[in-house]
MARDREN-467326 format. One record per residue (C-alpha): residue number from 1; residue in one letter; x, y, z. Coordinates in steps of 0.5 Angstrom, whole numbers, always signed. Layout:
<pts>
     n   res       u       v       w
   NUM     A       X       Y       Z
...
</pts>
This chain:
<pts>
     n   res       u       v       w
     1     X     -48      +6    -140
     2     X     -48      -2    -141
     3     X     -42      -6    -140
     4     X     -39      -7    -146
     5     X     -39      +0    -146
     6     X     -36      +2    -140
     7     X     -31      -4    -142
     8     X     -29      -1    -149
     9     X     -28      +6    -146
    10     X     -24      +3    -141
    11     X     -19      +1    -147
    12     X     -20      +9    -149
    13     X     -18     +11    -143
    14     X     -13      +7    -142
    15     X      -9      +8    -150
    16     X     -10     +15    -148
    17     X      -4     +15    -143
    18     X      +1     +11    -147
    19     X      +7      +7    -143
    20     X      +4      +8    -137
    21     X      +6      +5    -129
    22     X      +0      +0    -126
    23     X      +0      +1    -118
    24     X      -1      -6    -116
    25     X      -3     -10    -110
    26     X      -7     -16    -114
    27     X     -13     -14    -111
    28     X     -19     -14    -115
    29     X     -19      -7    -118
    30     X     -12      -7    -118
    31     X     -11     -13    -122
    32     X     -17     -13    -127
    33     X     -13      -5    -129
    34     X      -6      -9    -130
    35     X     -10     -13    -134
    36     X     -13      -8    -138
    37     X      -7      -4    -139
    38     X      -4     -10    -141
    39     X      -9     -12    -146
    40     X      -9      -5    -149
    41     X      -2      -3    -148
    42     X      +3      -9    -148
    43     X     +10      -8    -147
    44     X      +8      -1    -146
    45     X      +5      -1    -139
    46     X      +9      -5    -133
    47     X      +5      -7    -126
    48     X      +8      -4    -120
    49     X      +8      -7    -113
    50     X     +11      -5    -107
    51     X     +14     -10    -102
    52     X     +13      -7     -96
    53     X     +11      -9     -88
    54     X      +3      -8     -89
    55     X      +3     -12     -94
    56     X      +1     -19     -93
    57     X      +6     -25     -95
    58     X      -1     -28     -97
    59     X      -3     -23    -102
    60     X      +4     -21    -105
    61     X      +5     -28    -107
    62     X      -2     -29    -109
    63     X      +0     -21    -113
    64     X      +6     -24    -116
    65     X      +3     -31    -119
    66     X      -3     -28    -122
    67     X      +2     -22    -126
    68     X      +6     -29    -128
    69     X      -1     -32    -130
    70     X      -3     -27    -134
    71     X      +4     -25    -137
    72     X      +2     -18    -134
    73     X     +11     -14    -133
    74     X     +11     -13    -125
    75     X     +17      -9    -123
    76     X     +17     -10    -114
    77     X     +20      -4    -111
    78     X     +22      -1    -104
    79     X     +17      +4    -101
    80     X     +19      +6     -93
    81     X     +12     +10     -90
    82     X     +14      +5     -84
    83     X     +20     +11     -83
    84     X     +15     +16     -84
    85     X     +13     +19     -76
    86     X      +5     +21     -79
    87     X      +5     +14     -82
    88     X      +7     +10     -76
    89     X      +3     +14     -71
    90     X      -4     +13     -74
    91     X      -9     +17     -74
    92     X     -14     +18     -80
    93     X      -9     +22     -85
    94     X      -4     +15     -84
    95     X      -8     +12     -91
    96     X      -5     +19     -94
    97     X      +2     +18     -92
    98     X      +2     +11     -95
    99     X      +0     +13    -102
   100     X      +4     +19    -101
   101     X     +10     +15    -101
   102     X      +7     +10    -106
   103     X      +6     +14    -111
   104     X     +12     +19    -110
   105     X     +17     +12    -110
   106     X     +13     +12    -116
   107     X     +14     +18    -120
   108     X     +22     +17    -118
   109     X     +21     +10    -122
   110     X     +17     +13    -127
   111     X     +22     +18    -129
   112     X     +28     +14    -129
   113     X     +25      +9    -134
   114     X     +21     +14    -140
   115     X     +15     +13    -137
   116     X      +8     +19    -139
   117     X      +3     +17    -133
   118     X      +1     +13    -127
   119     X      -6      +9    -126
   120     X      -9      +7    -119
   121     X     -15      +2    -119
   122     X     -21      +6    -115
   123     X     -27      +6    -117
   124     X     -34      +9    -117
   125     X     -36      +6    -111
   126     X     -29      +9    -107
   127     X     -32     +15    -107
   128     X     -37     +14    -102
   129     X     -32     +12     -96
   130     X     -26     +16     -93
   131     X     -21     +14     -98
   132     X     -15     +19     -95
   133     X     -10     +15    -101
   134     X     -16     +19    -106
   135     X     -13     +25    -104
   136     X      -5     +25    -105
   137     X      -7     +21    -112
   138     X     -10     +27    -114
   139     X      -4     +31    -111
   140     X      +0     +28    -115
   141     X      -4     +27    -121
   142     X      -5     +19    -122
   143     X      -9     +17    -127
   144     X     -16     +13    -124
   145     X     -18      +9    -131
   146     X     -23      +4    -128
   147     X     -27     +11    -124
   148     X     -26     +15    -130
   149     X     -30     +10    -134
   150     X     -36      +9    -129
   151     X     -34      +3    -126
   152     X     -38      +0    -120
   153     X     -34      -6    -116
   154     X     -39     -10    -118
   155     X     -38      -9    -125
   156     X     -30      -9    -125
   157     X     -32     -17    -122
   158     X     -36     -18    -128
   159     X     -31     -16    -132
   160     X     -26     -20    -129
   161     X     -30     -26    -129
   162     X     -32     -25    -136
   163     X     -25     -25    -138
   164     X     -24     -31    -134
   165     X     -19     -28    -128
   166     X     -20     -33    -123
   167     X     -18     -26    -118
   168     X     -26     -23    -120
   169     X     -29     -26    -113
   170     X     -23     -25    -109
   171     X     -25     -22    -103
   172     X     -23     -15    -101
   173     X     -17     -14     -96
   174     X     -15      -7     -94
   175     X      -6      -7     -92
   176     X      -5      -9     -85
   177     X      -4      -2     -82
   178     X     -12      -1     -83
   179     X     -14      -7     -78
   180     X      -9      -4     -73
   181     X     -14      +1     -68
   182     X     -13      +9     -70
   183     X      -8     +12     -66
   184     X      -5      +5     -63
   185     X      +2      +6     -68
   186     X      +4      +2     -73
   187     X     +10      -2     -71
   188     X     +13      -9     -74
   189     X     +11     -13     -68
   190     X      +4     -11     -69
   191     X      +3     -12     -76
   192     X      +6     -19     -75
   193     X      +1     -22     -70
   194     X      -4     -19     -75
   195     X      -2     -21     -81
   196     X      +0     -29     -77
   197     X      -8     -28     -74
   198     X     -11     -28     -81
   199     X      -7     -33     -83
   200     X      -8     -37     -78
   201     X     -16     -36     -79
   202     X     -16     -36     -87
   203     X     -13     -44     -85
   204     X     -19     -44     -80
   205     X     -23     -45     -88
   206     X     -26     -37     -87
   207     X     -27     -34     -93
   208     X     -28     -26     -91
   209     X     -25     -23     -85
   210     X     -21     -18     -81
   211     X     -17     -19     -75
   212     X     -17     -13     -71
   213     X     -12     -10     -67
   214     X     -14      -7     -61
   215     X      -8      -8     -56
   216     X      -9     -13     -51
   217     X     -15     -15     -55
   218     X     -17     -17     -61
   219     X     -24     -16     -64
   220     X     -25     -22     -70
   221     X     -30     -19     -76
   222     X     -32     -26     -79
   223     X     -37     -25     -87
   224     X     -44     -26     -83
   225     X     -45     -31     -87
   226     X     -40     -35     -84
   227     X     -41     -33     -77
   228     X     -45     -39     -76
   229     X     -39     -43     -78
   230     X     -35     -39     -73
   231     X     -40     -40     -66
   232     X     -38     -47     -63
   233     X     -35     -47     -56
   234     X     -30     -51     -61
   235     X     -28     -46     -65
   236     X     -28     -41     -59
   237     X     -23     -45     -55
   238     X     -18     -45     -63
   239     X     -19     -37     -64
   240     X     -17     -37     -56
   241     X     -11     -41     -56
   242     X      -9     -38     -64
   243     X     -10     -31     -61
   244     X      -7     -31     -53
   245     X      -1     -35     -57
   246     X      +0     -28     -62
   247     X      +1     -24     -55
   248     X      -6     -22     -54
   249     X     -10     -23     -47
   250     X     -17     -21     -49
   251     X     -20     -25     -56
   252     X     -27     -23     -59
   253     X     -31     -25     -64
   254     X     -35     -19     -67
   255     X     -43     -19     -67
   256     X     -43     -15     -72
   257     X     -39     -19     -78
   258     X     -34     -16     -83
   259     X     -36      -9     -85
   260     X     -30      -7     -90
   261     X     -27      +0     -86
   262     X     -30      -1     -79
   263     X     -25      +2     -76
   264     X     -28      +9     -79
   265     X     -33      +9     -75
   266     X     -30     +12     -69
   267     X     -25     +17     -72
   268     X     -29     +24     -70
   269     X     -32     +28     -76
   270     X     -27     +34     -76
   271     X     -22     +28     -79
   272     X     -27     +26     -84
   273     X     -28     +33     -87
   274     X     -21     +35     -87
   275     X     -18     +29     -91
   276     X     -23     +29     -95
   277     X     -22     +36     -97
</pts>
């Protein structure tokens, strides 16, 4: 199927849903969803953002002006996985806990507003990742438009660009708590140094990147393309100074370079299979 016709039976999906909630973070998915469902349903569809501690201020702004921009309905609302003790001791079922709450703050809205559904922006290539949120989407029967049309990340970018949305080349970033090492808990104090960490590196001119929480030390993921940029005695002696004045004692840059969901990589297999089942 080409393009124009994942687009167009995007759009069917999509009017088949009638007023429908968006959940939205203003990444690429989400966003080029609200998007759509904004162009297919109008007034019938309102993008929902929850304004919560792992959600970065720089990409809640940015989340929020896109949705002004487009004139896409935003409702912000509270969510509280924060409280939730399975949330904050981190282990491999802790993205589960996070879309639990999301998607049942959501269903309490939903119900108190006359709204039919719920829609999430995953796509075809989230499958092929450990994506514990994917299960309580299906348990709590959220509607997945953007993986039902076939769509790649990829292609949501082009038709993003296509239709002129300046968000189509964003790179991708995951919520705070992702970066903070699996059963290290989720406190403010260590979302925060992350969060001023980022932001002290997005100032630095980088585009892709992830800081790494790993308790004393932090482990720096930089776009390999970039990474050149960063390997100067200079910019070791800024990432140095920024990171020691977050509280840490050891600063690392990743040979590696950014890989979206590293921290996957030493959860056992055990864990895997069973949040994926």
């Amino acid at each position: 199927m080409d393009l124009l016709a994942k687009r167009n039976r995007l759009r069917e999906i999509i009017s088949s849903l009638d007023r429908t909630l968006i959940a939205y973070s203003g990444g690429v998915d989400s966003a080029y969803l609200a998007y759509a469902a904004h162009q297919a349903l109008g007034s019938e569809m309102l993008a929902v953002i929850a304004d919560s501690p792992s959600l970065a201020r720089f990409q809640f702004e940015d989340a929020i002006s896109f949705a002004r921009e487009q004139q896409i309905p935003l409702e912000v609302i509270q969510t509280s996985e924060m409280e939730r003790p399975e949330y904050a001791r981190n282990d491999g079922s802790r993205c589960f806990h996070c879309k639990d709450e999301l998607f049942t703050v959501m269903e309490d809205f939903a119900r108190g507003h006359n709204f039919h559904s719920i829609a999430y922006g995953v796509n075809v290539d989230d499958q092929g990742d450990f994506r514990p949120g994917q299960k309580a989407a299906s348990l709590h029967h959220i509607a997945a438009p953007l993986l039902q049309a076939g769509l790649s990340k990829a292609e949501v970018r082009d038709l993003a660009r296509h239709a002129g949305l300046r968000i189509w080349d964003k790179p991708a970033s995951a919520c705070l708590s992702s970066r903070i090492e699996y059963g290290r808990p989720v406190t403010q104090e260590a979302l925060t140094a992350v969060e001023r960490g980022e932001d002290a590196v997005r100032a630095l001119g980088f585009r892709q990147f992830r800081v790494r929480h790993h308790g004393q030390l932090v482990r720096i993921e930089i776009a390999r393309e970039e990474l050149p940029k960063a390997l100067t005695i200079e910019l070791f002696s800024e990432f140095t100074r920024i990171f020691k004045a977050l509280g840490f004692l050891y600063v690392t840059i990743d040979a590696e370079g950014f890989r979206s969901g590293s921290m996957n990589a030493v959860l056992p297999a055990e864990s895997l299979i069973k949040m994926s089942s």
